[in-house]
C-alpha positions as CSV (number, residue, x, y, z in Angstrom):
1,X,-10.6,-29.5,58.3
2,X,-10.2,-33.0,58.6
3,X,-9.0,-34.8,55.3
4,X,-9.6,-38.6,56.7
5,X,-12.5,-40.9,54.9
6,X,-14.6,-42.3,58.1
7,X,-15.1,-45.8,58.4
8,X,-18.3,-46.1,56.7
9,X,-21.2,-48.8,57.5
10,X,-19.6,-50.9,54.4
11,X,-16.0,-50.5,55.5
12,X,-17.1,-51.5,58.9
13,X,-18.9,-54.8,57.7
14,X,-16.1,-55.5,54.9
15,X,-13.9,-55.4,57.7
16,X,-16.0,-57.2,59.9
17,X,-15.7,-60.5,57.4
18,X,-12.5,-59.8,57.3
19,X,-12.2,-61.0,61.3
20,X,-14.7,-63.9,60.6
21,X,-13.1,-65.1,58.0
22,X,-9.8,-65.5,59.4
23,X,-6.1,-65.9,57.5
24,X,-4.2,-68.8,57.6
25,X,-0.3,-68.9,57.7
26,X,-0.2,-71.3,55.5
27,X,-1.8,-69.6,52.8
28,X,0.8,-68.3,50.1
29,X,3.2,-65.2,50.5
30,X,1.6,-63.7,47.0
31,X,-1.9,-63.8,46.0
32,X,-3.3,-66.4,43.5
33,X,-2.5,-65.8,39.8
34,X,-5.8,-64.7,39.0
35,X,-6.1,-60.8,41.1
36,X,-9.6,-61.1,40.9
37,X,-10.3,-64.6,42.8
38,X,-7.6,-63.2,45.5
39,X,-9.6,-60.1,46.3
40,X,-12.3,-62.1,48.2
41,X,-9.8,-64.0,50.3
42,X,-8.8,-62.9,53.7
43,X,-6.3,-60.0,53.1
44,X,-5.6,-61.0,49.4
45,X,-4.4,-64.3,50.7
46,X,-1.0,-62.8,52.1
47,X,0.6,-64.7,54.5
48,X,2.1,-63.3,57.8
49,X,5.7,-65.2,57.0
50,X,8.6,-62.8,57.0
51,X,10.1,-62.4,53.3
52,X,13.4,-61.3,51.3
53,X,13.9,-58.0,52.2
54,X,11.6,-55.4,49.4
55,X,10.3,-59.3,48.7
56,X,13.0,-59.9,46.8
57,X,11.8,-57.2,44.0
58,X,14.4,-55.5,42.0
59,X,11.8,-52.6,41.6
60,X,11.1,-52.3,45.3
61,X,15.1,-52.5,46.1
62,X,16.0,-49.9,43.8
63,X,13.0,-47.6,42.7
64,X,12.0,-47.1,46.7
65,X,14.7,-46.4,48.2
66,X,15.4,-43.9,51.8
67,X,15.4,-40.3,50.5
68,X,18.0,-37.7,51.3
69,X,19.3,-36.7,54.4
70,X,19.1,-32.5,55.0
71,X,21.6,-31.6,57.5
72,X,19.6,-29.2,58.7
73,X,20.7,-27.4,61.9
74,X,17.3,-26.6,63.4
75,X,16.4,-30.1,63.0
76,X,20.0,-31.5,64.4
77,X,19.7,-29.3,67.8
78,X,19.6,-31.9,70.8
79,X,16.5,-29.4,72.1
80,X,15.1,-30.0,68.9
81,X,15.5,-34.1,69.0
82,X,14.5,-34.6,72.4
83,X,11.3,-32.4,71.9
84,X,10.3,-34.2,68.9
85,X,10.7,-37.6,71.3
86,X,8.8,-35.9,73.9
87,X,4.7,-36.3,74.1
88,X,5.1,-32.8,76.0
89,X,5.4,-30.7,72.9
90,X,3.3,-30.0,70.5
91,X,4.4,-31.8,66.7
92,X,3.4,-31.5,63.4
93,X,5.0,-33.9,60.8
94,X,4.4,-33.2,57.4
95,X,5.2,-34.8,54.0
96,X,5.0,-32.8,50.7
97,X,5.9,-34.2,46.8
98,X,5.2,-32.1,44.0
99,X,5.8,-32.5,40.3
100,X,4.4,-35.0,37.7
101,X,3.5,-38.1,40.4
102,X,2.1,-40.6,37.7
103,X,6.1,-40.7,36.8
104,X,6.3,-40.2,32.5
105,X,9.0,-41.2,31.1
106,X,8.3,-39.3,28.2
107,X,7.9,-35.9,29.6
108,X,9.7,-32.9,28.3
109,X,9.2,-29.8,30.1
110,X,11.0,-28.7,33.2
111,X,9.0,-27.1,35.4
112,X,10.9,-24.8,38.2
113,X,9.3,-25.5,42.0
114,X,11.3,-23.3,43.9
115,X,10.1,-21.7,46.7
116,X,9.5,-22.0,50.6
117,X,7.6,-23.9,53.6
118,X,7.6,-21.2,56.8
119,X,5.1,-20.8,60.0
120,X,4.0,-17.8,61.6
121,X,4.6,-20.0,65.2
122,X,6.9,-22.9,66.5
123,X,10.3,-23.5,64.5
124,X,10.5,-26.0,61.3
125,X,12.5,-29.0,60.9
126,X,13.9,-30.2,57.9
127,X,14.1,-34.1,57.9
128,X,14.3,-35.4,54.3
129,X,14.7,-34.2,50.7
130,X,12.2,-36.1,48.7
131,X,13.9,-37.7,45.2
132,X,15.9,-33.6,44.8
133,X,18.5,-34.7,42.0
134,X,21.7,-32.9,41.0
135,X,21.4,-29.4,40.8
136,X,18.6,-29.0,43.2
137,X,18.7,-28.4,47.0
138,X,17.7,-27.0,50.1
139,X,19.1,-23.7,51.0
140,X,21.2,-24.0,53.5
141,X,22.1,-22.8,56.6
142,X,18.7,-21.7,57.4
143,X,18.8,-18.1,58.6
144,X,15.3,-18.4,60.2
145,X,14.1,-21.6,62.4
146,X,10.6,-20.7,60.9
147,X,11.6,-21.0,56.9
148,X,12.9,-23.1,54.5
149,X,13.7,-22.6,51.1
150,X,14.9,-24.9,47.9
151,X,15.7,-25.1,44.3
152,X,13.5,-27.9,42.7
153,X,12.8,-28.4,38.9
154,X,11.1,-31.5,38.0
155,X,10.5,-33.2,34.4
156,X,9.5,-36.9,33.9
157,X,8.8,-37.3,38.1
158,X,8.8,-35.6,41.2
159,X,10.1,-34.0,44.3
160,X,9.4,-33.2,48.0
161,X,10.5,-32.3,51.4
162,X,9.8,-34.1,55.0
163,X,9.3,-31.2,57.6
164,X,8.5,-31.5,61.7
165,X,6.9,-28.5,62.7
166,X,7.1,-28.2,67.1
167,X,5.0,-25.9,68.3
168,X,5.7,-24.3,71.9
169,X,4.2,-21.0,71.4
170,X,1.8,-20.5,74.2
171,X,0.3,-17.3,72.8
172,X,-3.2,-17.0,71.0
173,X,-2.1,-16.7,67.8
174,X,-3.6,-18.8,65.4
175,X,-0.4,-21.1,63.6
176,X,-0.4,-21.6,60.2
177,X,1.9,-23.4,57.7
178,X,2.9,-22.0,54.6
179,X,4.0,-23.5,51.0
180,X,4.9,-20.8,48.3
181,X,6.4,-21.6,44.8
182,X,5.5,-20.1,41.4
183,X,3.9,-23.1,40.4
184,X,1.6,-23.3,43.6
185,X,1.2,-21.7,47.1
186,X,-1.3,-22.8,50.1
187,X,-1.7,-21.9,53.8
188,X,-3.0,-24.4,55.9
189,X,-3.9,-23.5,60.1
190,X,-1.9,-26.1,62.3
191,X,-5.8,-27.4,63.3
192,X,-5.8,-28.3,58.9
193,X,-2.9,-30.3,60.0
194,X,-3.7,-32.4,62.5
195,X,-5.4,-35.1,60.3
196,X,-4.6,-33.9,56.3
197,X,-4.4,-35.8,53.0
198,X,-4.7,-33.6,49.6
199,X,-3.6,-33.9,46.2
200,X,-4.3,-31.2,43.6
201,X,-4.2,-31.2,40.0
202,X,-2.9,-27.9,38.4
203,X,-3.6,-26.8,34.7
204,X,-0.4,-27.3,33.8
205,X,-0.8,-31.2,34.8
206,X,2.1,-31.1,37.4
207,X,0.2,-32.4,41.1
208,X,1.1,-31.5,45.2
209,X,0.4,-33.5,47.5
210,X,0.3,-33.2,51.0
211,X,0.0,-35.9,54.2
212,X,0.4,-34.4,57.9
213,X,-0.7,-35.4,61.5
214,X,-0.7,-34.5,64.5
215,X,1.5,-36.2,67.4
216,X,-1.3,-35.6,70.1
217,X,-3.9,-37.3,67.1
218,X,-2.0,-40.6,66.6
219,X,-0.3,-40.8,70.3
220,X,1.2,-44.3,69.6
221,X,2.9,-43.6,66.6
222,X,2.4,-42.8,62.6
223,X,4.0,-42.3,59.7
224,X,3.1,-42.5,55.8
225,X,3.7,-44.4,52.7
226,X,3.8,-44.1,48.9
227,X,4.5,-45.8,45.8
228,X,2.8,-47.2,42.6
229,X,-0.9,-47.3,41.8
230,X,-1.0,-49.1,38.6
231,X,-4.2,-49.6,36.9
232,X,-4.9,-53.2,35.0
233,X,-5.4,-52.3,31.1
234,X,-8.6,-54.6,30.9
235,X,-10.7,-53.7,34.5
236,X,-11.1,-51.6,37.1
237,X,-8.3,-52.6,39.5
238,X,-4.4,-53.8,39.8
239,X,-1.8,-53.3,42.0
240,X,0.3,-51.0,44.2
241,X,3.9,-51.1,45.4
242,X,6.2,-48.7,47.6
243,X,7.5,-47.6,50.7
244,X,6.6,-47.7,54.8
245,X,8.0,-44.2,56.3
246,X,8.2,-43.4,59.7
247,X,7.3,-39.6,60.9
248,X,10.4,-38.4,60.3
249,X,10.2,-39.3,56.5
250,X,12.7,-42.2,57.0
251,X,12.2,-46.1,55.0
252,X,11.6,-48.6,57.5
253,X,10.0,-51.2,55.1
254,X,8.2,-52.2,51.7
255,X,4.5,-52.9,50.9
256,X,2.8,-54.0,48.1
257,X,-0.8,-55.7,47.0
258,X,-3.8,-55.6,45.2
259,X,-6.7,-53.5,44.6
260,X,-10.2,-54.2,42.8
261,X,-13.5,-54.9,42.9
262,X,-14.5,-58.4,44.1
263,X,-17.5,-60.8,43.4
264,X,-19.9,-58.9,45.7
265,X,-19.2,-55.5,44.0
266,X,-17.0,-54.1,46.3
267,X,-13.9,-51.8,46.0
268,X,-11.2,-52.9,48.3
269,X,-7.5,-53.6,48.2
270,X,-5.7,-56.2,49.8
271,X,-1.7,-55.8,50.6
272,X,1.3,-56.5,52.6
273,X,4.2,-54.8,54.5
274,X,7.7,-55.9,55.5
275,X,10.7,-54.5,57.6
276,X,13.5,-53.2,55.7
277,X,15.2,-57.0,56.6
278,X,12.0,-58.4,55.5
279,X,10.3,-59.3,58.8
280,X,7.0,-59.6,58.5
281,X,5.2,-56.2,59.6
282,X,1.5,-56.5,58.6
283,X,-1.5,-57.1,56.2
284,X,-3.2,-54.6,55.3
285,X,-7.0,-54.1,53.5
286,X,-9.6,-52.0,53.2
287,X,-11.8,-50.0,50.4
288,X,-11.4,-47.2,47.4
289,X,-13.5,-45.5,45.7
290,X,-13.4,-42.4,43.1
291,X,-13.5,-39.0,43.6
292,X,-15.2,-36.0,41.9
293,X,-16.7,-38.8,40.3
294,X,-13.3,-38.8,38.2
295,X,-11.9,-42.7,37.4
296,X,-8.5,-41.2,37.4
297,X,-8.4,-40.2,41.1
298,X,-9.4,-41.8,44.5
299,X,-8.9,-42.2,48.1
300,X,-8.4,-45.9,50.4
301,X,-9.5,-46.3,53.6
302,X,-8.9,-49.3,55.9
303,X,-6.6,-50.7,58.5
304,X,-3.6,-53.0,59.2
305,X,-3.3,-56.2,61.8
306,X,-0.6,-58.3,62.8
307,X,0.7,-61.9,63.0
308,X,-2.4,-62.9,65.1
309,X,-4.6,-60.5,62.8
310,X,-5.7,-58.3,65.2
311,X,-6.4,-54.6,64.3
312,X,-3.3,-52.7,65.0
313,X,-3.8,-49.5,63.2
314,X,-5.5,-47.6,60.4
315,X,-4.5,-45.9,57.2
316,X,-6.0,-43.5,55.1
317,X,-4.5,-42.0,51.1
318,X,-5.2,-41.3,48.3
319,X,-4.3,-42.2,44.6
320,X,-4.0,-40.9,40.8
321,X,-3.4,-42.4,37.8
322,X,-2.4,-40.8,34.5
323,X,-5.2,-40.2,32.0
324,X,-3.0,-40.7,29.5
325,X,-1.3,-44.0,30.6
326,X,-3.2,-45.2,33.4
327,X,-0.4,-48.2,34.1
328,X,1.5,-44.8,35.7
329,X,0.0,-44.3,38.8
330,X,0.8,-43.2,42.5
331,X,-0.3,-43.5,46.1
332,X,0.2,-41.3,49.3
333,X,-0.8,-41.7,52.5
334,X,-0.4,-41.9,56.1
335,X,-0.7,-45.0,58.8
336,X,-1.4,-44.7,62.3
337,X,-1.2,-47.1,65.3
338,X,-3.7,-47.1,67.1
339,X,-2.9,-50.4,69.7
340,X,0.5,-51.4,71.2
């Protein structure tokens, strides 16, 4: 089951103007004042200069930050590391948040998110816990290479785990990933996985969402992001800040931009992303759209280039904003590479 948005006809001509039009260097770091002149320019009208590291936002500096560090010792085996390095073995790297996404600051209720990840096949890695705070954890030591288990209890935001799943299991059986708490439980097959990006809404308001790909899918490298999705109060559009993650869940930079519907009625975003030391790493853009026909959820689709704007790689996520205060929003997605 794949989970991307294709590149539809539109994406492909909005793109295409994209590489006509051109971006000049000397055009400045942040959009014009007015968002909606700046979504028909060439990538939003970011430059390709390098910046102050998170671009010198206090938000970005201390609200996206690297997660925690699991000292797992499946993960920390030198078998382990140099398979995950290797193109020989078959990898799986999966990130999963759960909890209220939008962020509320007013929220009340705890809810409890304990529970597991396991396979049937292969052994799971634990990389990164995702925001855990005091209290919670994941279990450890692991007794079995093929579970994990964790207290989590979320209130006002969210938490989440960064796995590596290698699979070296030559037999037939069919491998499947599992995710089992009281608040919600899923199996996906490893072929689900290859190319996966989900968010569901429970009853109870609290979200999961997943992102995972496959290393033999995105053979020159991938990772994800997430941050803010934060809905102007007056039109259909805004802005977006957050993180760059490499596979294994780890910060390596900063993005942020703009998203809206220009002057010829199209949905597209326009955005930037930087190094951790604030060297210049690309411009993205692309389009959005709604889903279920729902104005509070979406997906984006598009791609990112380098200094001399050519296409470099792709990304694909989606977003949510909160009904009830749609300036509380999030995104989560993955990036691929799909040129040296």
């Amino acid at each position: 089951m794949k989970k991307y948005y294709s590149f539809s006809t539109v994406l492909v001509v909005f793109l295409g103007l994209l590489l006509i039009s051109g971006c000049s260097k000397d055009n400045p770091t942040e959009p014009d004042t007015t968002e909606v002149s700046a979504l028909d320019k060439p990538y939003g009208g970011y430059s390709t200069s390098d910046e102050l590291p998170a671009f010198g936002l206090s938000e970005l500096s201390e609200d996206f930050q690297d997660d925690q560090v699991v000292n797992d010792a499946v993960a920390s085996e030198p078998s382990f590391i140099s398979a995950v390095d290797s193109q020989r073995v078959n990898a799986y790297f999966i990130r999963i948040v759960w909890g209220l996404l939008e962020f509320d600051s007013t929220a009340t209720t705890v809810y409890d998110w304990s529970g597991s990840a396991s396979v049937n096949r292969g052994v799971l890695g634990v990389m990164r816990a995702i925001r855990f705070e005091p209290g919670d954890r994941i279990l450890l030591p692991r007794p079995d290479s093929k579970i994990v288990e964790w207290i989590s209890h979320t209130m006002v935001s969210f938490d989440g785990i960064s796995l590596v799943i290698l699979d070296r299991d030559s037999t037939e059986t069919a491998g499947e990933f599992s995710f089992n708490t009281g608040m919600y439980s899923r199996t996906f097959s490893f072929d689900e996985l290859d190319s996966l990006e989900m968010v569901e809404t429970l009853p109870s308001g609290q979200q999961f969402s997943i992102v995972a790909y496959n290393r033999q899918v995105i053979p020159l490298g991938g990772g994800f992001f997430d941050g803010k999705w934060i809905k102007s109060e007056d039109r259909d559009g805004g802005r977006f800040r957050g993180r760059w993650i490499n596979r294994l869940g780890t910060i390596a930079g900063h993005l942020q931009g703009i998203w809206g519907i220009n002057n010829q009625g199209m949905k597209v975003f326009h955005g930037k992303y930087i190094l951790m030391n604030g060297q210049f790493g690309g411009l993205i853009s692309g389009l959005w759209g709604y889903r279920d026909n729902d104005a509070t959820k979406g997906w984006m689709s598009g791609r990112w280039v380098n200094r001399n704007l050519t296409k470099i790689g792709e990304l694909h996520g989606h977003w949510k904003v909160n009904p009830d205060n749609e300036r509380h929003g999030f995104f989560h997605g993955q990036w691929k590479r799909t040129r040296p």
